[in-house]
C-alpha positions as CSV (number, residue, x, y, z in Angstrom):
1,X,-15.3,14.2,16.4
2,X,-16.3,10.7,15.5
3,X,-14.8,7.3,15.9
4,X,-14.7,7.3,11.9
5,X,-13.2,10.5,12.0
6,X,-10.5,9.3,13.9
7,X,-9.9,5.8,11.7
8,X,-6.8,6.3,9.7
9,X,-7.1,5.9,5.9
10,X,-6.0,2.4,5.0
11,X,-2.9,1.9,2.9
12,X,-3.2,0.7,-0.5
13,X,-2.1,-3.1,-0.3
14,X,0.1,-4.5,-3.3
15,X,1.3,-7.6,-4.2
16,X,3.9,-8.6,-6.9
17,X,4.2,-11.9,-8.2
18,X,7.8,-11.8,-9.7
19,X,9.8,-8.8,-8.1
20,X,12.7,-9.0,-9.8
21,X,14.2,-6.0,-12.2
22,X,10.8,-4.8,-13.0
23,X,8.8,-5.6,-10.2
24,X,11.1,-4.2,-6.9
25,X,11.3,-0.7,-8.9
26,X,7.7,-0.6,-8.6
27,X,7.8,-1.8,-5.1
28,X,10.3,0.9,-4.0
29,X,8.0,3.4,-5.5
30,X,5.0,2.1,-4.2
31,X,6.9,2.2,-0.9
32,X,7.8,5.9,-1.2
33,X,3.8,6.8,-1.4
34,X,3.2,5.2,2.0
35,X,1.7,2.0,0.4
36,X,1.6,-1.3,2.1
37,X,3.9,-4.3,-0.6
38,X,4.1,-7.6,-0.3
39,X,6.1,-9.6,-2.5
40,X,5.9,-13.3,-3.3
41,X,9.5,-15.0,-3.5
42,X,11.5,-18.5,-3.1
43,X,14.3,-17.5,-0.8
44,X,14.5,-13.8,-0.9
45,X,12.7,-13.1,2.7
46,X,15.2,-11.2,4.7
47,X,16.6,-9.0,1.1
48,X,12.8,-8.0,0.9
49,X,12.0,-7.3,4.3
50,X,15.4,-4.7,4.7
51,X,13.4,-2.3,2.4
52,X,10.0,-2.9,3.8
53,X,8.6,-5.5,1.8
54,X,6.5,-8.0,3.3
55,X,7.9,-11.6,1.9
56,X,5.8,-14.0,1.0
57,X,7.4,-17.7,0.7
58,X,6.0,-19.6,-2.5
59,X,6.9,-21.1,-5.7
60,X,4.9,-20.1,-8.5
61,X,6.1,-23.4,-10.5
62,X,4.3,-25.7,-7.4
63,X,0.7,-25.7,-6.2
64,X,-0.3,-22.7,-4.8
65,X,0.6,-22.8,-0.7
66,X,-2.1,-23.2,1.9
67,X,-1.7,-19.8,3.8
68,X,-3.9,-16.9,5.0
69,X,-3.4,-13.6,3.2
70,X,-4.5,-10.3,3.2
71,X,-7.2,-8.8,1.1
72,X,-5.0,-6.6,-1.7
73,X,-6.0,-3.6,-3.9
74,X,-3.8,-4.8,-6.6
75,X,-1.6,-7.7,-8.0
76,X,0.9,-7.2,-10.1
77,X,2.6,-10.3,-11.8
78,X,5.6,-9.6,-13.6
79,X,7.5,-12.9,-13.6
80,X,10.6,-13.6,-15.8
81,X,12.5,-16.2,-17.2
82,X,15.6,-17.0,-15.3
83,X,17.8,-19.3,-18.3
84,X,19.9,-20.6,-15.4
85,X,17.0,-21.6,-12.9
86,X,16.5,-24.5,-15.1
87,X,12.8,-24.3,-15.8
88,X,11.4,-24.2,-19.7
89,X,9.9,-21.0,-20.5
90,X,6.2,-22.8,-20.6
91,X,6.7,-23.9,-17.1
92,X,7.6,-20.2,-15.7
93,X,4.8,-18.0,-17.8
94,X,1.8,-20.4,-18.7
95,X,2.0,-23.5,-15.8
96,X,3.0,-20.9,-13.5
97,X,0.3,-18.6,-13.8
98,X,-2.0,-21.6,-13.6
99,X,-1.0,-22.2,-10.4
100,X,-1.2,-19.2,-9.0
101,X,-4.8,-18.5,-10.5
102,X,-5.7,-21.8,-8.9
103,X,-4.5,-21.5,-5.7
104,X,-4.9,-17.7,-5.0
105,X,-7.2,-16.2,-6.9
106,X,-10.1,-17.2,-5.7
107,X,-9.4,-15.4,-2.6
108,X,-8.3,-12.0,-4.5
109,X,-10.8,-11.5,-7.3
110,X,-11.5,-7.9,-6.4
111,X,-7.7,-6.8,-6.5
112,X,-6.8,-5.4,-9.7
113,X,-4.7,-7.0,-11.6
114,X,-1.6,-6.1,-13.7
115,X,0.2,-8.4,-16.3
116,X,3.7,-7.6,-17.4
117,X,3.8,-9.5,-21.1
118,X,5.8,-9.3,-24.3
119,X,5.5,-7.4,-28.1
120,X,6.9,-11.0,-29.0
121,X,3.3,-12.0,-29.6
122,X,3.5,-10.0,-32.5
123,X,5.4,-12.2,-34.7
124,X,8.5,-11.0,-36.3
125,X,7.5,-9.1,-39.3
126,X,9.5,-6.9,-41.8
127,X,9.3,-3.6,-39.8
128,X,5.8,-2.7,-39.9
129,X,3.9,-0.6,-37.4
130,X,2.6,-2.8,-34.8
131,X,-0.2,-0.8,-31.9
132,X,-2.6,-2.3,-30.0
133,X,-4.9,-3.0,-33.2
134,X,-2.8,-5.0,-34.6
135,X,-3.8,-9.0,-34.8
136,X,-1.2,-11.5,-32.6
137,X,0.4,-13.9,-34.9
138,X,3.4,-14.7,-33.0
139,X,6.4,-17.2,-35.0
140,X,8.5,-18.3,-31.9
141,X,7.6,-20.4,-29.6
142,X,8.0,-18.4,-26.6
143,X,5.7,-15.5,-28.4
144,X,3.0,-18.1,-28.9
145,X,3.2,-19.6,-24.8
146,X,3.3,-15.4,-24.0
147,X,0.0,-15.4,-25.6
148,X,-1.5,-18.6,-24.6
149,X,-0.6,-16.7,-21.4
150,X,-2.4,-13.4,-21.6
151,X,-5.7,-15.6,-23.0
152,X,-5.8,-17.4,-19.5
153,X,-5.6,-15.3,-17.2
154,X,-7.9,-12.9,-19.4
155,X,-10.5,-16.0,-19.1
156,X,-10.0,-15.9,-15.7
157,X,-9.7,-12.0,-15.1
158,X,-11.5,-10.3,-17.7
159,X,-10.9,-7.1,-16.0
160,X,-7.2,-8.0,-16.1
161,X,-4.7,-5.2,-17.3
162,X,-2.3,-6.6,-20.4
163,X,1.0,-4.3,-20.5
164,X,3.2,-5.4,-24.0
165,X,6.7,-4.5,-23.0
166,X,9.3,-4.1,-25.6
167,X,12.8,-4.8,-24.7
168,X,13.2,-4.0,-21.1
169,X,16.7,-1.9,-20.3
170,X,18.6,-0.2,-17.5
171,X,21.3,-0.6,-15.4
172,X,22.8,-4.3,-14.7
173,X,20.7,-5.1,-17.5
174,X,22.2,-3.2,-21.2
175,X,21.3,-5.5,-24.0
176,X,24.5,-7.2,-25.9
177,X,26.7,-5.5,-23.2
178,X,29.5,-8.0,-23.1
179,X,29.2,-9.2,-26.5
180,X,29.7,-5.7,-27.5
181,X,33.0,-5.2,-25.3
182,X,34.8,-7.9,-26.2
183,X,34.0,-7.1,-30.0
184,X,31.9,-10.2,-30.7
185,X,29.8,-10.5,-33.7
186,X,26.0,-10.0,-32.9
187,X,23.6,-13.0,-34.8
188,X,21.1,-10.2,-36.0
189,X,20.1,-8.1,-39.0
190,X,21.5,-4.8,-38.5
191,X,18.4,-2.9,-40.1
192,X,15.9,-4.8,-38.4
193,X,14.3,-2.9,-35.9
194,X,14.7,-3.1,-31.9
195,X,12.1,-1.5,-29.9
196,X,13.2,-0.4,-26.1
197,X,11.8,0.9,-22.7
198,X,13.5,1.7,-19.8
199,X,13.0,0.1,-16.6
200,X,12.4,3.0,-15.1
201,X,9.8,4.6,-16.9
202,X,8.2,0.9,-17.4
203,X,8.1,0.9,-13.4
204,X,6.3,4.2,-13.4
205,X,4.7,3.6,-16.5
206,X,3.2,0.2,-13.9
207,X,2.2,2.7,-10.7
208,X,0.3,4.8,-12.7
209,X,-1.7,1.6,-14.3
210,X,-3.1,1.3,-11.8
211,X,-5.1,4.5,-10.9
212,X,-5.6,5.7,-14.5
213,X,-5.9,2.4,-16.5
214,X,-9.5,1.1,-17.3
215,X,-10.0,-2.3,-16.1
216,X,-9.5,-5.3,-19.2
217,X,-7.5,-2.9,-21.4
218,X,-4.2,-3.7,-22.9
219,X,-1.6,-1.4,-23.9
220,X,1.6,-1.5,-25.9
221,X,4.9,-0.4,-23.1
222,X,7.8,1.0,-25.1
223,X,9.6,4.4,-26.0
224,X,7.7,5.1,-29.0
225,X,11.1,5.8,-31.0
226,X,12.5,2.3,-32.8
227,X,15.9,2.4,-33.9
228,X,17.8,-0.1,-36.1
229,X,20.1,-2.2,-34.3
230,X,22.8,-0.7,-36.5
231,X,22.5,2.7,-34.9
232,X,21.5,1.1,-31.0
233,X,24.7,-1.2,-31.0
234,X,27.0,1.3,-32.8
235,X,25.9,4.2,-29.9
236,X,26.8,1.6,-27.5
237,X,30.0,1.0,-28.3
238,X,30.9,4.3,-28.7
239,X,30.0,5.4,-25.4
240,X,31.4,2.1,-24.2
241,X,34.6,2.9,-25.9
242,X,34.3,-0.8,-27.3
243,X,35.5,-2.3,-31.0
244,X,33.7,-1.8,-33.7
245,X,30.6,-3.7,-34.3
246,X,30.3,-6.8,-35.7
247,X,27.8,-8.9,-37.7
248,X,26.7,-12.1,-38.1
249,X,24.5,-13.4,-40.5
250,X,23.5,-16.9,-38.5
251,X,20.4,-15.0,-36.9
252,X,18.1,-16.9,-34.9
253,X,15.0,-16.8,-32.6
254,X,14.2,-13.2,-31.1
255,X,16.9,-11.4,-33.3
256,X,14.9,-12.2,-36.4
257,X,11.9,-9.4,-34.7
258,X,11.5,-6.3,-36.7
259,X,8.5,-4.2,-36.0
260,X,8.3,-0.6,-35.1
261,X,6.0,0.2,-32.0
262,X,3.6,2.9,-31.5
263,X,3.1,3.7,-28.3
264,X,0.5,7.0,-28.7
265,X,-2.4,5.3,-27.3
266,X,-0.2,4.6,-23.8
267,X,1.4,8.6,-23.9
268,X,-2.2,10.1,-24.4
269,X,-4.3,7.9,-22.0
270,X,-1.7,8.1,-19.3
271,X,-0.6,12.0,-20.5
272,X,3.1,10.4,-20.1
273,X,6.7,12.1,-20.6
274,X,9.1,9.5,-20.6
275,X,12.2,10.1,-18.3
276,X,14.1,8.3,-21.5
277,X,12.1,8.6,-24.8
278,X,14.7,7.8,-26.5
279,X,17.6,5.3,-26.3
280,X,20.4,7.3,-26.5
281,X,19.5,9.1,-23.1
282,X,18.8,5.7,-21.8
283,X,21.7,4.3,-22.6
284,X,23.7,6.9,-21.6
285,X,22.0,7.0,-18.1
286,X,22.2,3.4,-18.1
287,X,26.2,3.3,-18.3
288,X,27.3,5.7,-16.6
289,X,25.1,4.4,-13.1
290,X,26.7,1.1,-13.5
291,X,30.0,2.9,-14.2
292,X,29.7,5.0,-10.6
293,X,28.6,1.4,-8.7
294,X,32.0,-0.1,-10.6
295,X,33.7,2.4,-9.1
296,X,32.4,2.5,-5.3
297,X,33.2,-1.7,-5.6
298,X,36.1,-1.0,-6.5
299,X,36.9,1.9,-3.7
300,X,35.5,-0.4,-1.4
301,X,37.6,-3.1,-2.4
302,X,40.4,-1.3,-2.3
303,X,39.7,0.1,1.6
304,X,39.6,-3.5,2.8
305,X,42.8,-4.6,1.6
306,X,43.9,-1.4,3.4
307,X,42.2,-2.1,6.6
């Protein structure tokens, strides 16, 4: 037997930029098929490093640090917008990326790369189907940085991979939740259409990119069912046991969106079957997790006063 013969097979190395809701459900899975994650984070080192991600201390709204890295297989940079972290949203997605492509890619440029963006650069239209064919005109403001974003780092990767999620939802993260329970009115049009993946399936959806994706595509990430956010709403708080739903008619910013998104071209190139293709088995799964970690806070709450 040779020396070569007895060389293990290296790990495939990742690296998310932004694991937060999205991006540390694609690290635990990457995790679970023996691959080597590293993670990029401000103050997160010892949470990351519990569950076997390598931390990596930087700040993606400063110059890029001076520090030797690894060589990775693949990047994946799904950063969100924290509202309470009290940067703009042109500061997190466009002067943020900037820095890191500065500072890091020139050391990286054979990783493939994976970037988590929005439908918002869409516009809002009045319901049409919207696919991958469809032109980018977006009307808000943070639509139009989204797509100022996707054009540089496609200048700078043209081999990049461009993933369009719609809304993002799961556990610890159900859309209008609390406006819902306490019977607030919701600043939207009722028929206008919302368009929904899971996080789950997006986090799969993101693993499996990266083997069966050809390199500079971009695809559209949702369930491939739109639903009026008369029906979405009303569903919740029936299963929430909330009021009934309430409307207002001062509708502003993202609530103005209606477009329907077809997601066939992701389903057929990937040969997907959504764990929730729909968002009444999404929401359902959605409440009743946080429901069962409600109740082991409050069991555990309740043990400690006893103790």
């Amino acid at each position: 037997m040779t020396s070569n013969q007895n060389r293990p097979i290296p790990k495939p190395r990742l690296l998310i930029i932004g694991c937060g809701y999205i991006g540390h459900r694609v690290a635990m899975r990457a995790l679970s098929q023996q691959w080597e994650v590293h993670a990029v984070t401000r103050q997160r080192q010892s949470q990351l490093a519990s569950v076997g991600i390598q931390p990596i201390l930087a700040d993606i709204r400063s110059p890029w640090p001076k520090i030797d890295l690894p060589s990775f297989d693949y990047v994946l940079y799904a950063v969100g917008w924290d509202r309470l972290s009290g940067a703009s949203f042109q500061e997190i997605y466009l002067d943020g990326l900037q820095n890191v492509l500065a500072g890091f890619l020139p050391s990286q440029k054979s990783a493939k790369w994976i970037y988590v963006s929005s439908t918002s650069v869409y516009g809002d239209l009045s319901g049409e189907i919207v696919n991958e064919d469809t032109p980018t005109k977006p009307d808000e403001e943070n639509g139009k940085i989204v797509l100022a974003a996707e054009t540089k780092l496609r200048t700078s990767i043209p081999d990049s991979i461009i993933l369009r999620h719609a809304g993002i939802y799961g556990p610890e993260r159900i859309i209008r939740k609390k406006s819902i329970v306490a019977g607030e009115a919701i600043p939207a049009n009722p028929d206008g259409y919302l368009n929904l993946i899971h996080a789950d399936d997006s986090a799969d959806i993101i693993l499996r990119a990266f083997a069966q994706i050809v390199p500079g595509s971009t695809y559209l990430v949702a369930d491939g069912h739109p639903v009026t956010r008369r029906n979405f709403y009303e569903f919740m708080a029936k299963i929430l046991h909330a009021p009934p739903v309430q409307w207002s008619s001062k509708i502003t910013g993202e609530h103005r969106a209606n477009r329907r998104i077809d997601n066939a071209k992701l389903i057929n190139d990937l040969h997907l079957n959504l764990r929730y293709p729909n968002y009444q088995l999404g929401l359902t799964q959605a409440v009743a997790e946080e429901k069962v970690a409600e109740e082991k806070v409050a069991f555990q709450n309740i043990n400690s006063l006893k103790s």
